[in-house]
MARBA-3410 file (N, C-alpha, C, O; in Angstrom, 1 decimal):
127
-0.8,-20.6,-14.1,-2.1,-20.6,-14.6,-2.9,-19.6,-13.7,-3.1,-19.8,-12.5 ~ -3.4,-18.5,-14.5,-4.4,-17.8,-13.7,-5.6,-17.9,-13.7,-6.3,-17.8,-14.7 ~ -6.4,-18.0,-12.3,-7.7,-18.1,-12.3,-8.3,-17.1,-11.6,-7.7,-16.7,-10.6 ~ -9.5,-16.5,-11.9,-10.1,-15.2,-11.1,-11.7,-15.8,-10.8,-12.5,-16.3,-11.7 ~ -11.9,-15.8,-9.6,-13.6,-15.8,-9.7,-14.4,-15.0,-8.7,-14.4,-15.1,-7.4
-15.0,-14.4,-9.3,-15.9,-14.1,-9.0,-17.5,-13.7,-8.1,-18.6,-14.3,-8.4 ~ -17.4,-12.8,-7.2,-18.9,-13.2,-6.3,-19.7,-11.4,-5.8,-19.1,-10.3,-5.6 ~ -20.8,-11.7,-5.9,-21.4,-10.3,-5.1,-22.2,-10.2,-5.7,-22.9,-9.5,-5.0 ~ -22.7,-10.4,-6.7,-24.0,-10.4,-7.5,-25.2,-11.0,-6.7,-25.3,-11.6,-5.7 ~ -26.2,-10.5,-7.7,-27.5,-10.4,-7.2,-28.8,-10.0,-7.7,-28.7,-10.4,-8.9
-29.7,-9.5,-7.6,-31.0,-8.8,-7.4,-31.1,-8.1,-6.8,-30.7,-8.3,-5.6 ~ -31.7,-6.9,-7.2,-31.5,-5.6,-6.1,-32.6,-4.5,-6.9,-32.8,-4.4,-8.1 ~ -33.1,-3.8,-5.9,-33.8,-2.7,-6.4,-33.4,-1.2,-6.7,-32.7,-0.5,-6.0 ~ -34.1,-0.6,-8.2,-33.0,0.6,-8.3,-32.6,1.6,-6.6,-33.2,1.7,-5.5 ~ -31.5,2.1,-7.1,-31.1,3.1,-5.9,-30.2,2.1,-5.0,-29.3,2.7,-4.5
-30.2,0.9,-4.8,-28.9,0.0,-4.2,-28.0,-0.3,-4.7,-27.7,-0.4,-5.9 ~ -27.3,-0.4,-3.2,-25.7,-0.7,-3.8,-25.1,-2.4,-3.9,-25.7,-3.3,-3.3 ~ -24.5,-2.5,-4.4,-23.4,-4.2,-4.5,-22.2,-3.5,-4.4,-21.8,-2.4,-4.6 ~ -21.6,-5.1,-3.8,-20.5,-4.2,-3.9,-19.8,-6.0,-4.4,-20.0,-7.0,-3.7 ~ -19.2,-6.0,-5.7,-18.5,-7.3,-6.3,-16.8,-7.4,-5.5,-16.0,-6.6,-5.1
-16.9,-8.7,-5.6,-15.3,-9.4,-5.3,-14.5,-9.8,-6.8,-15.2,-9.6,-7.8 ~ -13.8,-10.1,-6.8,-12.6,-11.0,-7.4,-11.4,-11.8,-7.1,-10.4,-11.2,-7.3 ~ -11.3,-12.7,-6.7,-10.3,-13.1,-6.0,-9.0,-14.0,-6.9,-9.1,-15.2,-7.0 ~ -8.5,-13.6,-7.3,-7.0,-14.0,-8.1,-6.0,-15.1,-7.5,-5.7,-15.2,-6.3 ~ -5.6,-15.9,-8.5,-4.4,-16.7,-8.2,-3.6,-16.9,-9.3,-4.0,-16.8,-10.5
-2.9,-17.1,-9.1,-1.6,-17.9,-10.4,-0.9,-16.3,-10.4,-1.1,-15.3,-9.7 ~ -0.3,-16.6,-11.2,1.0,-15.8,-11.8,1.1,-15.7,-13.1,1.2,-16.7,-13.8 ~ 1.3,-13.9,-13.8,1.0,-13.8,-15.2,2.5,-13.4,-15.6,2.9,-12.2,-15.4 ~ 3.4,-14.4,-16.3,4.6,-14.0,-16.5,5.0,-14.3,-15.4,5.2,-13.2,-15.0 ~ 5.3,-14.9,-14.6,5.8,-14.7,-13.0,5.7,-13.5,-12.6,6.5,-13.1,-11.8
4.6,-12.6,-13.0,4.1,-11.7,-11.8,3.4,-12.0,-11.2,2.5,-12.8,-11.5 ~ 3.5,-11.3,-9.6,1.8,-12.0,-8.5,0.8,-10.6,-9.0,1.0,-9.5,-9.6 ~ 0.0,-11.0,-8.4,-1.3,-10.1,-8.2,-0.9,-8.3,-7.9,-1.9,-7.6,-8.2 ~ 0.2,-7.7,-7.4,0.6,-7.1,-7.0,1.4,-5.9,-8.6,2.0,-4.9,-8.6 ~ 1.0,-6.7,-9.5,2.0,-6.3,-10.0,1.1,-5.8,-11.8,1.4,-5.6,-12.9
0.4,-5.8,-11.3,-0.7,-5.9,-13.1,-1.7,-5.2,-12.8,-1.8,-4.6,-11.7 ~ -2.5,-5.4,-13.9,-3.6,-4.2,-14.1,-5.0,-5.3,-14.0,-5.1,-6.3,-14.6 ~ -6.1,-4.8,-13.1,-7.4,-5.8,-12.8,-8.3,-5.0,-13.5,-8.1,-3.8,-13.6 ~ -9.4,-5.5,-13.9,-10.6,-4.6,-14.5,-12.0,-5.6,-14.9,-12.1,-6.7,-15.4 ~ -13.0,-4.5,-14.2,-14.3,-4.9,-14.2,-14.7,-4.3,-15.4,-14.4,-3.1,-15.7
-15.6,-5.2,-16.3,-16.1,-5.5,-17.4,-17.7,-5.9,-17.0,-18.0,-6.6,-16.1 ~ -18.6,-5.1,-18.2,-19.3,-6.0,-18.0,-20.3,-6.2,-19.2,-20.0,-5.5,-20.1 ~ -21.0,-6.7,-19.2,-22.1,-7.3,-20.5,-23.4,-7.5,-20.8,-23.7,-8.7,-20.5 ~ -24.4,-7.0,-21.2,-25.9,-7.1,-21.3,-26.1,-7.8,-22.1,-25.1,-7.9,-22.8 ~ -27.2,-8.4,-22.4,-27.8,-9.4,-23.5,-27.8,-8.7,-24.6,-28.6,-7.8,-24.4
-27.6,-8.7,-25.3,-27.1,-8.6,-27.4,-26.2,-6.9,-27.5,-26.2,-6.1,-28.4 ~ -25.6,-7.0,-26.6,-24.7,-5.8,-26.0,-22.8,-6.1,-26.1,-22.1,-7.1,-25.8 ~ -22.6,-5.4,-26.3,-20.9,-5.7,-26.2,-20.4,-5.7,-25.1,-21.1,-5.2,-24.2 ~ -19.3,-6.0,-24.8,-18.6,-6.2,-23.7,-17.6,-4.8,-23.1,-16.6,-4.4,-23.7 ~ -18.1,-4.2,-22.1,-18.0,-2.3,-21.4,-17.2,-2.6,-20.5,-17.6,-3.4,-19.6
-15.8,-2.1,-20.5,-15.3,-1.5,-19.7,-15.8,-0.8,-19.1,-16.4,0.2,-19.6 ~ -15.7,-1.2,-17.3,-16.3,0.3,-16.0,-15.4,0.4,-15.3,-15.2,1.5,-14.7 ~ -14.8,-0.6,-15.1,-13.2,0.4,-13.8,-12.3,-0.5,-14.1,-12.6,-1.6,-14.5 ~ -10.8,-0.2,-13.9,-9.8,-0.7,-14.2,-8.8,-0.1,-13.0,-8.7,1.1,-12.9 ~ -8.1,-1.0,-12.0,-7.0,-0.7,-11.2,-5.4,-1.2,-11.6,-5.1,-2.2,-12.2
-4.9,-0.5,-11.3,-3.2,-0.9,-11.5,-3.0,-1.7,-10.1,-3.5,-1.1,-9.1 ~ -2.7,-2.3,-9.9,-2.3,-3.0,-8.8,-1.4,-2.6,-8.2,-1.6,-2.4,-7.0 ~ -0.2,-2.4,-8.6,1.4,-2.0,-8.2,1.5,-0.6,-7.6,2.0,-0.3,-6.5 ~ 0.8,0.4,-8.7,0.7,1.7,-8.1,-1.2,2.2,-7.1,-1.4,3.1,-6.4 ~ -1.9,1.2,-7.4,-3.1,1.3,-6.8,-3.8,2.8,-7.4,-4.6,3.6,-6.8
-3.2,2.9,-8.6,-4.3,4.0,-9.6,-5.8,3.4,-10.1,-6.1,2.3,-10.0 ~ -6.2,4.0,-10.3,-7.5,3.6,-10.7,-8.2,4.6,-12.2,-7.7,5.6,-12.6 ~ -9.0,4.0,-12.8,-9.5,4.3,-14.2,-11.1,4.2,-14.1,-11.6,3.1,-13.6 ~ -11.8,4.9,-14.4,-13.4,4.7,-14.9,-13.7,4.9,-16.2,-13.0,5.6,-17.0 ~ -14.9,4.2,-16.7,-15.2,4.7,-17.8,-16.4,6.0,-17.1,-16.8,6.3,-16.0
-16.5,6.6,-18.6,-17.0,8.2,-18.2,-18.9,7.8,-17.6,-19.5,8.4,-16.7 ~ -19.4,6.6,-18.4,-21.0,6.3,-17.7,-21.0,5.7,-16.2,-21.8,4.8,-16.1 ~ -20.2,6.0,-15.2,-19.9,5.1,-14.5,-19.1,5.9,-13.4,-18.7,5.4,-12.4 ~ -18.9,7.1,-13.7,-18.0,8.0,-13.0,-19.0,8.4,-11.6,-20.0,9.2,-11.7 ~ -18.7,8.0,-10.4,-19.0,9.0,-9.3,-20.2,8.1,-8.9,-21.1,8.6,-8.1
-20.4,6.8,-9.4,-21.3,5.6,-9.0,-20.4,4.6,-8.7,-20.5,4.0,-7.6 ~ -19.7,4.3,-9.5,-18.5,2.8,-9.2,-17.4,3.4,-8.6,-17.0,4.4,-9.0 ~ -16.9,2.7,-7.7,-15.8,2.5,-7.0,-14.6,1.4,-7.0,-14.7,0.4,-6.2 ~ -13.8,1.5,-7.7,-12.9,0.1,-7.6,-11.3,0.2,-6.7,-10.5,1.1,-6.8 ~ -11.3,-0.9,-6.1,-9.7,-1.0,-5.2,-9.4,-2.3,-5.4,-10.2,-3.1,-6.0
-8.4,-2.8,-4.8,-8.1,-3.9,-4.6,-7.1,-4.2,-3.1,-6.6,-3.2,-2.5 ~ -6.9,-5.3,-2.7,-6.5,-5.6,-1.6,-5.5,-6.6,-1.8,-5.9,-7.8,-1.7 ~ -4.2,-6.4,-2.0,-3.4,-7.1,-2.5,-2.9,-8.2,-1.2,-2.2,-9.2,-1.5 ~ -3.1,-8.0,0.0,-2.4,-8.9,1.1,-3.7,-10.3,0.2,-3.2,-11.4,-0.1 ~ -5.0,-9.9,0.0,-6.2,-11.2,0.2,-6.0,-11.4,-1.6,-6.7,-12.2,-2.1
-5.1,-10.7,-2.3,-5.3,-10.8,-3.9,-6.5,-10.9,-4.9,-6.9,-11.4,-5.9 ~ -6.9,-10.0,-4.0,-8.8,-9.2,-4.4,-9.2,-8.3,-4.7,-8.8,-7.4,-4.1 ~ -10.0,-8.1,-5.6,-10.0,-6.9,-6.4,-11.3,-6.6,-5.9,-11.8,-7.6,-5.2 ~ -12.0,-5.5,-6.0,-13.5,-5.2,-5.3,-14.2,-4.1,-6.3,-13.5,-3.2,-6.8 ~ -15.7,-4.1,-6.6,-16.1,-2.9,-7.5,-17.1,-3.0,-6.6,-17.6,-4.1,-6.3
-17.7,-1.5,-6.0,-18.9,-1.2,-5.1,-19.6,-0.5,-6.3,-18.9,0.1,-7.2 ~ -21.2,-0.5,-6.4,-21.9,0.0,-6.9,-22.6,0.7,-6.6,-22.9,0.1,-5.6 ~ -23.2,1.7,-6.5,-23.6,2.5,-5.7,-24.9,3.1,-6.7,-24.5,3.5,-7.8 ~ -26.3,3.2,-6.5,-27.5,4.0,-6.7,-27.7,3.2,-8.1,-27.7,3.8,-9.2 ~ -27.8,1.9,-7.9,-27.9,1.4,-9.0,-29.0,1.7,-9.9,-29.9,2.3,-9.5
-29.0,1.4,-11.0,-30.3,1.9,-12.2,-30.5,0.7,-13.1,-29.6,0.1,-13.5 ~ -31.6,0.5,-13.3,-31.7,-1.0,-14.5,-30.9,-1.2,-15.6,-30.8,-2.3,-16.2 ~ -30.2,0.2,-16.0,-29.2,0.1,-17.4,-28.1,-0.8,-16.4,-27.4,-1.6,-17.1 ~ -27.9,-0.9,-15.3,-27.1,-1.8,-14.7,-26.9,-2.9,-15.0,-25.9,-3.7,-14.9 ~ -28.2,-3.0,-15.4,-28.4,-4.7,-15.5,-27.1,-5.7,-16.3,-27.3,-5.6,-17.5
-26.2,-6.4,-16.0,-25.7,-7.3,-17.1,-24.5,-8.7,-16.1,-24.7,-9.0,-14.9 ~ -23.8,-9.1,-16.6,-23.3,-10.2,-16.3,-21.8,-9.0,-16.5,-21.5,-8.3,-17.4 ~ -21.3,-9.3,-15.3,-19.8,-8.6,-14.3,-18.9,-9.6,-14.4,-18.9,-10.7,-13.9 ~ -18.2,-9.2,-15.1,-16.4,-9.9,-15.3,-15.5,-9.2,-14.6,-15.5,-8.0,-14.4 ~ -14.7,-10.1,-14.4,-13.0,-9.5,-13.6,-12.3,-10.1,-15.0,-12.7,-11.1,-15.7
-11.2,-9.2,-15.3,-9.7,-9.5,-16.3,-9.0,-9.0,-15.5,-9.1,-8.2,-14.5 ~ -7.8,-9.8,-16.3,-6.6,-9.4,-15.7,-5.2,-9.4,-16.8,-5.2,-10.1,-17.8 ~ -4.2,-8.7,-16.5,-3.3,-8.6,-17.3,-2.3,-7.9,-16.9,-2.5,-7.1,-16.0 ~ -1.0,-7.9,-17.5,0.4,-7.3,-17.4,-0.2,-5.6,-17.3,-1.3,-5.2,-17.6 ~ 0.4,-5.2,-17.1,0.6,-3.4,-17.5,-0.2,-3.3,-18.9,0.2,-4.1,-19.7
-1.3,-2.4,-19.4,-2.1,-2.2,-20.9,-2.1,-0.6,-21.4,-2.4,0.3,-20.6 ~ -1.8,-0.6,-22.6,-2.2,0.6,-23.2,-3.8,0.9,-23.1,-4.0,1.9,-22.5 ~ -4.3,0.6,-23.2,-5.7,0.1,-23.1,-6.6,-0.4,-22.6,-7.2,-1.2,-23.3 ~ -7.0,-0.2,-21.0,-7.1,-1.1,-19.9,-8.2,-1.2,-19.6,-8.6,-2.1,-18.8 ~ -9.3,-0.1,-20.3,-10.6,-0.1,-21.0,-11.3,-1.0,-21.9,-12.5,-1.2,-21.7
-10.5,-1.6,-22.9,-11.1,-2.4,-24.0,-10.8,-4.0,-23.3,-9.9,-4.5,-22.6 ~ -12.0,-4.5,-23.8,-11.7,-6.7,-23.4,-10.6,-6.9,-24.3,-9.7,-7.6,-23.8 ~ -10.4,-6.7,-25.4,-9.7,-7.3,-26.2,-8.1,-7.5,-25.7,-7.3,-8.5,-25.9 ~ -7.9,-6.2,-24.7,-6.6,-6.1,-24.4,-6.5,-7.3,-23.2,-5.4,-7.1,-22.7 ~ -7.1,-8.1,-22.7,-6.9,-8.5,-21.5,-7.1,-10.5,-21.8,-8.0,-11.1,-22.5
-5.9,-11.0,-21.1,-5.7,-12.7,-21.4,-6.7,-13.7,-20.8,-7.1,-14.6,-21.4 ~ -7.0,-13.1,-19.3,-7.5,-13.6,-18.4,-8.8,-13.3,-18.1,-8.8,-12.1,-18.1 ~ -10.0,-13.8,-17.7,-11.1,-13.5,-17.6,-11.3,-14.5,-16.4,-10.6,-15.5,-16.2 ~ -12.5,-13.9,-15.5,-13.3,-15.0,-14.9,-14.8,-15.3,-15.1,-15.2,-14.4,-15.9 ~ -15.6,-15.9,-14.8,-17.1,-16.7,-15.2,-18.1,-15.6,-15.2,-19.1,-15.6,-15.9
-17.5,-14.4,-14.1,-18.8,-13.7,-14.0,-19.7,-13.9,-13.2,-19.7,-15.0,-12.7 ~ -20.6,-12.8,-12.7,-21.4,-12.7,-11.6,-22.3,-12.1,-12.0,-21.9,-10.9,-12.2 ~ -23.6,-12.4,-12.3,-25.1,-11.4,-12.7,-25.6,-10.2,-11.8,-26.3,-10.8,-11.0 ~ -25.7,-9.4,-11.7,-26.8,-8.0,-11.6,-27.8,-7.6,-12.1,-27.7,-7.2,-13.2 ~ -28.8,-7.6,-11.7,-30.0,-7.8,-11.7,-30.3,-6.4,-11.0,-30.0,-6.1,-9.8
-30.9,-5.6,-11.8,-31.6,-4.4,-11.1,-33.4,-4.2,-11.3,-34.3,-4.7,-12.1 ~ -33.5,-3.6,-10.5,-35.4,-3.4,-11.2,-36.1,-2.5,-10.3,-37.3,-2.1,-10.5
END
């Protein structure tokens, strides 16, 4: 059973940074954390659900989406099984509710649909 949750959210004024956690457990397929693809998602009110960074775990590649390029930063820290997204010069389009997924290796590591695992989420709050 995998569970991810989430923390680092907040309120903040434009031009600051956050920087979000995820912290992982269980095992997907009998893989550990080490071995799959993590990705921050996130969501605005009557808005769809946006892929913004996506890490491979195994090889420690990393993915952005293109609105989000050269502001977000994502890694992970596989000894603590933590995933991390820093935000940097934030802007009120920021605003929305931050998910961690998780999943095997994806063709598509961008889209929610591809991904099993979700956690609760953490709000952002810009202004």
């Amino acid at each position: 059973h995998v569970q991810l949750v989430e923390s680092g959210g907040g309120s903040v004024q434009a031009g600051g940074s956050l920087r979000l956690s995820c912290v992982a457990s269980g095992y997907i397929d009998g893989y550990r954390f080490e071995d799959r693809c993590m990705g921050w998602f996130r969501q605005a009110p009557g808005k769809a659900r946006e892929g913004v960074a996506v890490v491979y775990t195994g090889a420690g590649s990393s993915y952005y989406a293109d609105s989000v390029k050269g502001r977000f930063a994502i890694w992970q820290d596989n000894a603590k099984a933590t995933e991390y997204l820093e935000i940097n010069y934030l802007r009120p389009e920021d605003t929305a509710m931050y998910y961690c997924a998780a999943d095997l290796l994806l063709m598509r590591p961008l889209e929610a649909s591809e991904y099993q695992y979700w956690g609760q989420g953490t709000q952002v709050t810009v202004s």
